[in-house]
C-alpha positions in Angstrom: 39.9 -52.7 -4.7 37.7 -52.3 -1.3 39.0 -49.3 -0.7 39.0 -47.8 -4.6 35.5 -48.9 -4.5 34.7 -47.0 -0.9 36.6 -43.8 -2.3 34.7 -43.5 -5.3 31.3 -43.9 -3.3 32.4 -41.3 -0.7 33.3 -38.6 -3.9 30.3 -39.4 -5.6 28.5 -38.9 -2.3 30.1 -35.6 -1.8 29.2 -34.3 -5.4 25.7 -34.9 -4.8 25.7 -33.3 -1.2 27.1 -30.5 -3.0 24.8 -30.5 -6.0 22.2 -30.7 -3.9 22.9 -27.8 -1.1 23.8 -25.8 -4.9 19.3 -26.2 -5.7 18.6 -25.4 -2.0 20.4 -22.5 -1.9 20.3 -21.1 -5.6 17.5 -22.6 -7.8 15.1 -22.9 -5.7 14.7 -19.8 -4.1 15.3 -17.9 -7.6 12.4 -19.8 -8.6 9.5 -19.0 -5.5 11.3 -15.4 -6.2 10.1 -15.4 -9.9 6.4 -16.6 -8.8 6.0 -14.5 -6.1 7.4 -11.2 -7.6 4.5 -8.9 -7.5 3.4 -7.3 -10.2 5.0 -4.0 -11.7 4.1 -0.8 -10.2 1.3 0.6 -12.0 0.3 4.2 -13.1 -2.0 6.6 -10.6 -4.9 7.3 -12.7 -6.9 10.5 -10.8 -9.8 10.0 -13.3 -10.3 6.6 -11.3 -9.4 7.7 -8.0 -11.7 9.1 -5.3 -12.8 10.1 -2.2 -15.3 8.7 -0.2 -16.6 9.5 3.4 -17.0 6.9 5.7 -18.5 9.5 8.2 -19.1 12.9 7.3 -21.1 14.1 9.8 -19.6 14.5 13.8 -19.6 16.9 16.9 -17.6 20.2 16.9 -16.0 18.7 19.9 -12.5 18.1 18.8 -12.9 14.5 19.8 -15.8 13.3 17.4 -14.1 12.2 13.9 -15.5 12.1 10.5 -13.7 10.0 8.6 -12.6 9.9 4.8 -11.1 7.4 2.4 -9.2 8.6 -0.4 -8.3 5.4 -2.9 -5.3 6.1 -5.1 -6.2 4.0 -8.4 -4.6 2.8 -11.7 -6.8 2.7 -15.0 -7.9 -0.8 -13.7 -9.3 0.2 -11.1 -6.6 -2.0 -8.9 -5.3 0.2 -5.8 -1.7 1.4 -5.8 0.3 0.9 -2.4 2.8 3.2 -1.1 1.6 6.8 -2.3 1.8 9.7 -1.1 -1.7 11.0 -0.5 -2.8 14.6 1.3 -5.8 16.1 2.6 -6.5 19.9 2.2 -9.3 21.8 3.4 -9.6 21.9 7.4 -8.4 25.1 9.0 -5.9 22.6 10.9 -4.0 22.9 7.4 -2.8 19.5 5.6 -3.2 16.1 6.8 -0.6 13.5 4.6 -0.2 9.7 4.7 0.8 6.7 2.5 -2.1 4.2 0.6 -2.0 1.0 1.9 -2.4 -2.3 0.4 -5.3 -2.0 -0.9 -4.9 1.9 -2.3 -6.6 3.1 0.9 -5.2 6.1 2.4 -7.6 6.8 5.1 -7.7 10.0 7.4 -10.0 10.4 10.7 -11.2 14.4 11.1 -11.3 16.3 14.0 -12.3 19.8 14.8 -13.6 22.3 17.3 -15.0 24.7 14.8 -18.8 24.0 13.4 -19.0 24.5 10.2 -18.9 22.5 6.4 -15.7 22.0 5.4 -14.7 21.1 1.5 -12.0 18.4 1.6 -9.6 18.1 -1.8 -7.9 14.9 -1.8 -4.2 14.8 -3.5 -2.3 12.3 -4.6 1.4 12.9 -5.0 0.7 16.6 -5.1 -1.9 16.7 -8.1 -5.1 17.2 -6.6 -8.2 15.2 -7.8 -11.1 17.3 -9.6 -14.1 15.7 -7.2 -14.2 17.0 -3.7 -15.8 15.9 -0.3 -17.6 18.0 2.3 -17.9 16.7 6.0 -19.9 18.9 8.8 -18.5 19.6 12.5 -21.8 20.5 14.6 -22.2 21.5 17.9 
C-alpha cells in the first residue's frame, strides 16, 4: 500500500511539473506577447508631416552642418518608424535615410558652395508640398 501510495504521489508530481513547464513555456509568454504587441502600423499622412531646421544657417566650408528634421507623421500626429525618407535640393544630389522611433529622420548638411539652397523633403518617394531653405556662407 506504501508503495501504491508513493507511486501515485511521484505521478501526480510529474503531471504538475509538466503542467507547470506547459504555462512557462506557452501561456505565459503568449500572454506578455499580446500586451506588449505594438500597435498597428499606421498611415503617412504628408498633410501632417514636416520639415523643420534645427540649423539652417552654417559656413561654406564643407565641414560646418546645417541640420534638418524631417518628421514622417500619421493623421494623429504620432511619428511613424521605419520609413523611408529623402532629401532633395543640394547640388551633392539626394541624401536618404529611415525615421526613427519617434518619426525623426534627421539629415546633417554640408557644402562648399555658398549659396541658399531649397530643401524638398520626401517620404517614400512622394514629396511634401512645404519646403525648407538652409544658407552655406563663406
Amino acid at each position: 500500500m506504501k508503495n501504491k501510495k508513493l507511486f501515485l504521489q511521484l505521478g501526480v508530481g510529474f503531471l504538475t511539473l509538466i503542467f507547470i513547464g506547459f504555462m512557462a513555456l506557452k501561456v505565459v509568454p503568449s500572454i506578455f506577447v499580446s500586451l506588449t504587441k505594438a500597435a498597428p502600423a499606421s498611415k503617412v499622412s504628408l498633410s501632417h508631416s514636416y520639415l523643420l531646421g534645427d540649423r539652417i544657417l552654417a559656413k561654406a566650408d564643407g565641414v560646418d552642418k546645417c541640420t534638418v528634421n524631417l518628421f514622417v507623421l500619421d493623421s494623429s500626429d504620432k511619428g511613424i518608424k521605419g520609413v523611408s525618407t529623402s532629401l532633395t535640393g543640394m547640388t551633392g544630389g539626394e541624401l536618404q535615410t529611415i525615421s526613427g522611433t519617434d518619426g525623426k529622420a534627421a539629415f546633417e548638411i554640408t557644402s562648399t558652395t555658398e549659396g541658399q539652397f531649397t530643401l524638398t523633403g520626401n517620404i517614400g518617394g512622394v514629396p511634401l508640398t512645404k519646403t525648407l531653405k538652409v544658407t552655406f556662407r563663406n
